[in-house]
ChimeraX commands (.cxc) that place a marker at each C-alpha (Angstrom):
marker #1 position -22.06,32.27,-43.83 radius 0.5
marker #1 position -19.06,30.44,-43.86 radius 0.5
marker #1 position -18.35,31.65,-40.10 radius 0.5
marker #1 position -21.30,30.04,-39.23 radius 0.5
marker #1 position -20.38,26.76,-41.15 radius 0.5
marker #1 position -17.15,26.70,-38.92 radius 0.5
marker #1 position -18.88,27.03,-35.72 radius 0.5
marker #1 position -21.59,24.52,-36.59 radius 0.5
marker #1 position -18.23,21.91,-37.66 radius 0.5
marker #1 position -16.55,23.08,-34.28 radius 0.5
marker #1 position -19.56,22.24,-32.23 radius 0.5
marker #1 position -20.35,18.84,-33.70 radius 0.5
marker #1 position -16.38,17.71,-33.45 radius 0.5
marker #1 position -16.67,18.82,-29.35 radius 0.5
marker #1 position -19.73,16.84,-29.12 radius 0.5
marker #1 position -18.29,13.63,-30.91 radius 0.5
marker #1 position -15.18,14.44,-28.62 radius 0.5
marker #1 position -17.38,14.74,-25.40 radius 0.5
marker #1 position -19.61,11.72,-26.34 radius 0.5
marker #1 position -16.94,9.18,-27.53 radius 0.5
marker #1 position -15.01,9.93,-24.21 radius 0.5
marker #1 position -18.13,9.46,-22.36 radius 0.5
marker #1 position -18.12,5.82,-23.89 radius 0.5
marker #1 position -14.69,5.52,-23.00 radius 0.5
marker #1 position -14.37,2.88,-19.92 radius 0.5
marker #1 position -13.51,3.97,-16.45 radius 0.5
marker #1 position -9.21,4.26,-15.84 radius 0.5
marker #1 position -7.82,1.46,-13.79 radius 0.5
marker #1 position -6.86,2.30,-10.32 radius 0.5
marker #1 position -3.22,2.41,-10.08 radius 0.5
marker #1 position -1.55,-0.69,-9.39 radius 0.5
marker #1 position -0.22,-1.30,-5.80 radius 0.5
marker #1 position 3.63,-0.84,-4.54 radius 0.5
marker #1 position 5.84,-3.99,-5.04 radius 0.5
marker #1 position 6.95,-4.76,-1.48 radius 0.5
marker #1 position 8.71,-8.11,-2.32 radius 0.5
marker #1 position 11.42,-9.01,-0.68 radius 0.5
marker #1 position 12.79,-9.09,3.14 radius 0.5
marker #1 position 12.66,-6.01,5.44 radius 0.5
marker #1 position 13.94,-5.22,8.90 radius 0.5
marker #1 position 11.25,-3.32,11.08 radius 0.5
marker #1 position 12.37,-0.58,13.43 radius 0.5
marker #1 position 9.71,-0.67,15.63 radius 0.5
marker #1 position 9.55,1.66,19.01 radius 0.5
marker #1 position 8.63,-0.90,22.20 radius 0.5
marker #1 position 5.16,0.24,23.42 radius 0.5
marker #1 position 5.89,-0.02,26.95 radius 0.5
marker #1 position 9.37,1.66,27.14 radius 0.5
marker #1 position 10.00,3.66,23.34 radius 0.5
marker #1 position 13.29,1.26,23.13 radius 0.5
marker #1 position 13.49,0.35,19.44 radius 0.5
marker #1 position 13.02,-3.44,18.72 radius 0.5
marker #1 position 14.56,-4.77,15.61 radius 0.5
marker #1 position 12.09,-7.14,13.64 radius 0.5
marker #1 position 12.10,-9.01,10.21 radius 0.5
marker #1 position 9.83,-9.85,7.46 radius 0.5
marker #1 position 9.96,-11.70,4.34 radius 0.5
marker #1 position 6.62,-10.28,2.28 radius 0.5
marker #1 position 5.46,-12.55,-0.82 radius 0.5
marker #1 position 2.36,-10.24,-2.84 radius 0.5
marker #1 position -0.20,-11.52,-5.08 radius 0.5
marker #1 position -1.75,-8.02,-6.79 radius 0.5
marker #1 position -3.04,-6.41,-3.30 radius 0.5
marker #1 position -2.75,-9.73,-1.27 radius 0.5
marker #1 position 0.51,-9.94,0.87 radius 0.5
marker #1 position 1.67,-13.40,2.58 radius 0.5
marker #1 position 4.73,-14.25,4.21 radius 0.5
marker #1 position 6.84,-14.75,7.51 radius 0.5
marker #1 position 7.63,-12.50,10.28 radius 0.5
marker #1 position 10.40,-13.23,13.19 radius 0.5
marker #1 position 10.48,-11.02,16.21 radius 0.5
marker #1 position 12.67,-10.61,19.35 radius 0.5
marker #1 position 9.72,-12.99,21.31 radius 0.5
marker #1 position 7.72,-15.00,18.41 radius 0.5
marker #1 position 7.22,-15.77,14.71 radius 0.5
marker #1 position 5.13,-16.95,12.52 radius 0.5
marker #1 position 3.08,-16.12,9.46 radius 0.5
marker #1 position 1.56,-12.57,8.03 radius 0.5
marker #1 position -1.14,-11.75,5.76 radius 0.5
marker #1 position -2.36,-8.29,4.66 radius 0.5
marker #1 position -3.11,-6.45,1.78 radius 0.5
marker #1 position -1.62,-2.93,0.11 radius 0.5
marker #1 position -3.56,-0.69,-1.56 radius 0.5
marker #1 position -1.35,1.37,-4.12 radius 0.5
marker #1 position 1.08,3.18,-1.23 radius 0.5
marker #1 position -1.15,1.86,1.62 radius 0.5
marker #1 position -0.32,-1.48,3.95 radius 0.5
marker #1 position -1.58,-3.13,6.29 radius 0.5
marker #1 position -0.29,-6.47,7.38 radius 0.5
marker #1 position -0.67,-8.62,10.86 radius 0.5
marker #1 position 1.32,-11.81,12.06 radius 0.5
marker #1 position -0.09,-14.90,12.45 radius 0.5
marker #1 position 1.23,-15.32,16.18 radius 0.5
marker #1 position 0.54,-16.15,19.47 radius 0.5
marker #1 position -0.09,-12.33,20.24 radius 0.5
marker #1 position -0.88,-10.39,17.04 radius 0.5
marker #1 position 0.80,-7.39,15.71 radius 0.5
marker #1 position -0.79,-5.52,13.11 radius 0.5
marker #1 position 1.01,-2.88,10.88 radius 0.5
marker #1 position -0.55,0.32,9.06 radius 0.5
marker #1 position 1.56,2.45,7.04 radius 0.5
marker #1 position 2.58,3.72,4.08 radius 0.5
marker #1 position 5.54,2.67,1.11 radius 0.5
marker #1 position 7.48,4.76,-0.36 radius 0.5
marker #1 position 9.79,2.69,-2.35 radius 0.5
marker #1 position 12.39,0.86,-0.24 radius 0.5
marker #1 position 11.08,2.63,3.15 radius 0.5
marker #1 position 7.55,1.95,5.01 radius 0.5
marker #1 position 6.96,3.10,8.04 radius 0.5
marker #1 position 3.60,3.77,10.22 radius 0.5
marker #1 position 1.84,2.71,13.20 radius 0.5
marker #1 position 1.57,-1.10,14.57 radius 0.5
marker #1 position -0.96,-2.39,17.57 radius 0.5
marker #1 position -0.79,-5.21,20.11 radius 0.5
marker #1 position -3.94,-5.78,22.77 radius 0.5
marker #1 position -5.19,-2.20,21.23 radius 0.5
marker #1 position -2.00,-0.25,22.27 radius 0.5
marker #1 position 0.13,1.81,19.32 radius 0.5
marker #1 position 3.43,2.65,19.09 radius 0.5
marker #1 position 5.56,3.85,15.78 radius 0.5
marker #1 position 7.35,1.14,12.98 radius 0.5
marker #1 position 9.68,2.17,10.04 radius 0.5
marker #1 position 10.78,-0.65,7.38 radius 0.5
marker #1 position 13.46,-0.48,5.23 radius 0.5
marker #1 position 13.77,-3.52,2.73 radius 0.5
marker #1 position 17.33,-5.59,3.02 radius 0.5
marker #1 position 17.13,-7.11,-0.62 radius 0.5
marker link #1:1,2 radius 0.2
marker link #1:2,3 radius 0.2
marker link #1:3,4 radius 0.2
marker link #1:4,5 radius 0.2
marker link #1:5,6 radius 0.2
marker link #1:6,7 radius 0.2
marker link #1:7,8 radius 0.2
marker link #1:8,9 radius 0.2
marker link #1:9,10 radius 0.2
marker link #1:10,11 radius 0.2
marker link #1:11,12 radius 0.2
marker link #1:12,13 radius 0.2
marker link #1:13,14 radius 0.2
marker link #1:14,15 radius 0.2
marker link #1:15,16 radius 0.2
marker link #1:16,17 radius 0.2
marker link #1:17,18 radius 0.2
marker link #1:18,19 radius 0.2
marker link #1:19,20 radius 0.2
marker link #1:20,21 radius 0.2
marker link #1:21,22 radius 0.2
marker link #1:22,23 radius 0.2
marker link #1:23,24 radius 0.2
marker link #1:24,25 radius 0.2
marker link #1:25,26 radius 0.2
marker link #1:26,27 radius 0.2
marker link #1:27,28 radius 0.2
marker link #1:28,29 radius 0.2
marker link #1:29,30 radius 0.2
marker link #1:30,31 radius 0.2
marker link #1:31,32 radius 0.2
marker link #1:32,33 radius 0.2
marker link #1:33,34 radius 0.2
marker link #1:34,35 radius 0.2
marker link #1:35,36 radius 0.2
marker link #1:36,37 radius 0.2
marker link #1:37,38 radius 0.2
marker link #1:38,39 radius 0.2
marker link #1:39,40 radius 0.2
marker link #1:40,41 radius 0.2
marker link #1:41,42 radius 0.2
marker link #1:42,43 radius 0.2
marker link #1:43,44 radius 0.2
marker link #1:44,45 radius 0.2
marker link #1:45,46 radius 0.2
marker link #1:46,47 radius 0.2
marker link #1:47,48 radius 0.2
marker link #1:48,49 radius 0.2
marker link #1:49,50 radius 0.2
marker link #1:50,51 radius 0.2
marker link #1:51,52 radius 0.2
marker link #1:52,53 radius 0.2
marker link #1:53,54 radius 0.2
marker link #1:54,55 radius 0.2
marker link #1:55,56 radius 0.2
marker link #1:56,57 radius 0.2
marker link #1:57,58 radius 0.2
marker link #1:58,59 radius 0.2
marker link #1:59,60 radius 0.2
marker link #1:60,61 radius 0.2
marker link #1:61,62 radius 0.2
marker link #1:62,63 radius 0.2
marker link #1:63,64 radius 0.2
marker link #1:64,65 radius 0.2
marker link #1:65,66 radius 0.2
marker link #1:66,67 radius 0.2
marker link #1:67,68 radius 0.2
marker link #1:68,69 radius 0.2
marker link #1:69,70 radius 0.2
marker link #1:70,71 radius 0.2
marker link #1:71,72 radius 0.2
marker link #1:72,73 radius 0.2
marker link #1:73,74 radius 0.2
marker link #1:74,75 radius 0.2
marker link #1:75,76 radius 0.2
marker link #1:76,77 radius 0.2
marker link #1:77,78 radius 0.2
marker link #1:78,79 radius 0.2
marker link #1:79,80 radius 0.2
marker link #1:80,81 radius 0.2
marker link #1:81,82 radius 0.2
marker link #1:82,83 radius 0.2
marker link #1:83,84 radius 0.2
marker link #1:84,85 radius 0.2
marker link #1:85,86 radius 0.2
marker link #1:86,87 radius 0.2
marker link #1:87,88 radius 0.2
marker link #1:88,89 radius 0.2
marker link #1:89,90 radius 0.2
marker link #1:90,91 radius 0.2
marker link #1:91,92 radius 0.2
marker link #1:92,93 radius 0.2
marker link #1:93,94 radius 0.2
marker link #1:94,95 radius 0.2
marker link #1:95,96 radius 0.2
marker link #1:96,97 radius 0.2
marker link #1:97,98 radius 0.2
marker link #1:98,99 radius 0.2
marker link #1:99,100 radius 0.2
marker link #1:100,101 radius 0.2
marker link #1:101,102 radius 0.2
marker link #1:102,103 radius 0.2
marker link #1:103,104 radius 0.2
marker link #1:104,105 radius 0.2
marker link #1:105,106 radius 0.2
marker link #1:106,107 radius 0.2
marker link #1:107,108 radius 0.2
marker link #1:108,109 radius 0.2
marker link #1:109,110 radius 0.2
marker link #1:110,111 radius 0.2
marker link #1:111,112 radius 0.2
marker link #1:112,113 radius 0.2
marker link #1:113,114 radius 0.2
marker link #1:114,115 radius 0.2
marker link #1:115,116 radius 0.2
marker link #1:116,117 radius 0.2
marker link #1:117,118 radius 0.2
marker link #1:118,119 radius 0.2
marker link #1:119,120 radius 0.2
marker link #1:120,121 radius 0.2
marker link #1:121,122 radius 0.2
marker link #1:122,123 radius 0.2
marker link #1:123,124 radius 0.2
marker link #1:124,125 radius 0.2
marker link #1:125,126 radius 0.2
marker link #1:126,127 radius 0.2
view
């Protein structure tokens, strides 16, 4: 009888365990990378593969990025988001770049478009 007592307590302490984590509310989703700071783009030309050096001062509100870019040929403004290790960003300039890619700490790197050509980018952050 007393077996039967401990399997009965058992069972009702897994249910209260399964139902009060049931209640429980769902996890966060992991905060996103902090990409502050000023980086230097190694970016491969997409007519010729030369490697063009580029900069970029990022400013990030949560998953919201802001901030400048200066190029070899233009500057101007960025905006983008990140999504834990995830980025995307594209200048504000006369003829639009737009960066994918992913962080790993002081590094990014990825794939960037202009007038829906691709070519490869790596970052590496200067501060």
């Amino acid at each position: 009888m007393s077996q039967m007592r401990c399997v009965a307590f058992l069972t009702c302490v897994f249910l209260l365990t399964l139902c009060a984590s049931a209640q429980q509310p769902p996890q966060q989703e992991r905060p996103p990378d902090d990409v502050r700071g000023n980086w230097t783009i190694y970016s491969k030309n997409i007519d010729n593969g030369e490697v063009v050096k580029k900069f970029v001062t990022i400013h990030q509100d949560g998953n919201k990025l802001s901030g400048h870019f200066k190029g070899p040929n233009q500057s101007g403004g960025i905006e983008g988001t990140i999504n834990v290790h995830h980025i995307v960003f594209s200048t504000k300039t006369r003829n639009v770049l737009t960066f994918r890619g992913r962080v790993d700490g002081n590094t990014m790197s990825g794939i960037y478009g202009i007038h829906g050509r691709h070519a490869e980018w790596r970052a590496v952050r200067t501060e």
